[in-house]
N, C-alpha and C positions, 0 to 999 in steps of 0.2 A: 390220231388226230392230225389234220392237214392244216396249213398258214396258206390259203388260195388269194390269190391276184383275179379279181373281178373289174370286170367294165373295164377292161384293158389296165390295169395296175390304179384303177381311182379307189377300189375299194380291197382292203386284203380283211379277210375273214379265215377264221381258227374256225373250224369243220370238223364234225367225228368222222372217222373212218368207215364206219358202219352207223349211219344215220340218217335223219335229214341234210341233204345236201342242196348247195346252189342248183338250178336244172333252168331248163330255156323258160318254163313254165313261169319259174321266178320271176325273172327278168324281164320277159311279157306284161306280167300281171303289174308290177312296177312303172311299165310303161305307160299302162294303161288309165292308171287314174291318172284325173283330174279336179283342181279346183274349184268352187265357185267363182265365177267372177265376181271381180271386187272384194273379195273377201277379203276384211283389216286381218282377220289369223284364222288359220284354219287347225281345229285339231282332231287328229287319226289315232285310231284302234288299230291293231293289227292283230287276229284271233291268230293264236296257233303261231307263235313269231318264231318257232325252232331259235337257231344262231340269231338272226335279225336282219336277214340279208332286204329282205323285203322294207322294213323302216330304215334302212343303211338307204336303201337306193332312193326313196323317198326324199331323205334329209338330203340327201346333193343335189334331186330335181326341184327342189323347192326349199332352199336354206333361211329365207327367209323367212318371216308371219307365218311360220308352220313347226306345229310339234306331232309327234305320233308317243302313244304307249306300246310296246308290243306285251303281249301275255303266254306263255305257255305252262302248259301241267307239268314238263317236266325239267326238275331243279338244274340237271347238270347242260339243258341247253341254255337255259335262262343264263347260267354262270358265262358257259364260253359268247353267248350274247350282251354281257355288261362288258368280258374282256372284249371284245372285240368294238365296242362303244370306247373305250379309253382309247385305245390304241389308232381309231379313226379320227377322235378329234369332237365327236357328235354326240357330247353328253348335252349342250344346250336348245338340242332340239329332239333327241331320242331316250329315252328312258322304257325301262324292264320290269315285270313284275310276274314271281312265278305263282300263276292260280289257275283253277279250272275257268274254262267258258261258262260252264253251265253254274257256275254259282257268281254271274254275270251281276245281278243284283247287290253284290259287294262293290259297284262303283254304282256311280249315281244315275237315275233315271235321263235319258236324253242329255248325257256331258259330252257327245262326239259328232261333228260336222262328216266326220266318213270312218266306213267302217273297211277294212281290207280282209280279205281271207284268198287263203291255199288250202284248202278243207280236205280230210281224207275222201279217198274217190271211191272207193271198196268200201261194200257196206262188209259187216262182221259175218264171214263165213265163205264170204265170194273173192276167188283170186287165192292166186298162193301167197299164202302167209310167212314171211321174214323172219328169218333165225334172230334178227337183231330186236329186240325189244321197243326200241326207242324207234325206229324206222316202222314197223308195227303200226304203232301210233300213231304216224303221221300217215298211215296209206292206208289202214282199215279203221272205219268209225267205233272203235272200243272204247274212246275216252272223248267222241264227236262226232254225232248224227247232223245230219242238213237239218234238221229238225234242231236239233241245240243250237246250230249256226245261226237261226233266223230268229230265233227264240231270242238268242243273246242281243242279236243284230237289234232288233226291233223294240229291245229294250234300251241299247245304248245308245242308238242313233235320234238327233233330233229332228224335229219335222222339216220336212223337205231335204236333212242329211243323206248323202248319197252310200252307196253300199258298189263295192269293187270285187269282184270272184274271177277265176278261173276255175275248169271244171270238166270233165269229159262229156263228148256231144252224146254218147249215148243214153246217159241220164239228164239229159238237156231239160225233157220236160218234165221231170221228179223236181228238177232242182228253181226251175221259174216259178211250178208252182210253188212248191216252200215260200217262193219269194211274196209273191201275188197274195198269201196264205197270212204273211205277217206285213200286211198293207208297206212292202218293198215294191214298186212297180217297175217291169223292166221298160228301161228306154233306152238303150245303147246295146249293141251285141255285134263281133266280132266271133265269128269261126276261124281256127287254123288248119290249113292242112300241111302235111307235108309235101305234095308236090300236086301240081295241076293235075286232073283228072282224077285225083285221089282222093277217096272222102277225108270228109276232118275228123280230128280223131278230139279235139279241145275246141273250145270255144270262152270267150272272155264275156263278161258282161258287166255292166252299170244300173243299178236301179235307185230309186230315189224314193224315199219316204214319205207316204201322202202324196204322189205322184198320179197325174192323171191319165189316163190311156194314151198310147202310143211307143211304138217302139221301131227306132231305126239302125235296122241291119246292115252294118257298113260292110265295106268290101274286102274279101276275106285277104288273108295272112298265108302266105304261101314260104313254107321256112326253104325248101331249096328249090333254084333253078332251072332251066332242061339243060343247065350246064352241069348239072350237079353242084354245084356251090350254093350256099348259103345264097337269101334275095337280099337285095340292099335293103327292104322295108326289112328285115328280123334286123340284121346287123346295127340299123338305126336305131335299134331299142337298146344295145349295148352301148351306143353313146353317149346314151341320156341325152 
């Protein structure tokens, strides 16, 4: 287990060694929601919250009128996910509960203004499989299908509640449709690539519940430069 300095020493999180880890992907995906306007409080789900890095980053973009739940299946990320709630400061706006997604129905019908996920990318059988068990789980769908994601999503979110994914482009269109599947509409999308002239390998998206056609493709995420360094747009996401 590691004690990691994120966002530049704003957030430190206790990490397994062999696990779910912080990755750029995170920290993107954090970036990427957004609010409703005017909203007096807004409250987030976070499926699959590993540590909590993802509702950590949340609670500092938006400390105030905002709470998130994060939930994961398993016990001993959920723990190092309360330690690291103490230790931040962010018990009054983040809170932990260790359960499956799929038995989603143990919280109440439409209680979330947004739903967040980092979903396993690997369906069950595709990809080499991780000796670590708990990393396993986060990167092959054994314990979460796109299907249980939107399943859950569509029951916890309320009408017009918006839904936050990151996800690989290659299954881009498995995964809009799920969305489209459980009346999620997409209407916001971002591709990353790593470098100009290189296709993307992720792409972000936003869809809204009970949402009506349209969807605007902003302009892509290029993580490094012809300098080779880092762009100032990724870097900007580490500053929250």
């Amino acid at each position: 287990m590691t004690n990691d300095e994120i966002l530049y020493g704003r957030l430190k999180l206790w990490q397994p060694d062999k696990g779910p880890r912080v990755s750029m992907d995170t920290v993107l995906l954090a970036d990427y929601v957004r609010l409703r306007p005017r909203a007096r409080l807004s409250s987030f789900i976070e499926l699959g919250a590993a540590t909590g890095a993802v509702s950590f980053m949340l609670a500092l973009r938006f400390p105030e009128k905002f709470s998130v739940l994060g939930i994961d299946i398993q016990p001993e990320l959920i723990e190092l996910a309360r330690l690291n709630l103490r230790e931040n400061g962010l018990s009054d706006n983040v809170s932990f509960r260790c359960m499956d997604l799929r038995d989603y129905k143990a919280l109440a019908n439409g209680a979330f203004d947004g739903v967040v996920v980092n979903p396993p990318y690997e369906d069950i059988g595709r990809g080499r499989r991780s000796p670590s068990e708990s990393l396993s789980i986060a990167r092959q769908s054994d314990c979460c299908t796109g299907a249980d994601v939107m399943d859950a999503t569509k029951w916890l979110l309320k009408n017009k509640g918006r839904f936050f994914a990151v996800f690989r482009v290659d299954r881009m269109a498995e995964f809009l449709a799920l969305m489209r599947s459980a009346a999620i509409e997409p209407k916001r999308l971002k591709l990353i690539h790593p470098r100009q002239g290189e296709p993307a390998g992720l792409f972000l998206v936003e869809g809204l519940k009970g949402g009506g056609l349209g969807l605007n493709v902003e302009p892509p995420l290029f993580v490094y430069g012809e300098d080779g360094h880092y762009t100032a747009e990724l870097l900007k996401a580490y500053e929250m």
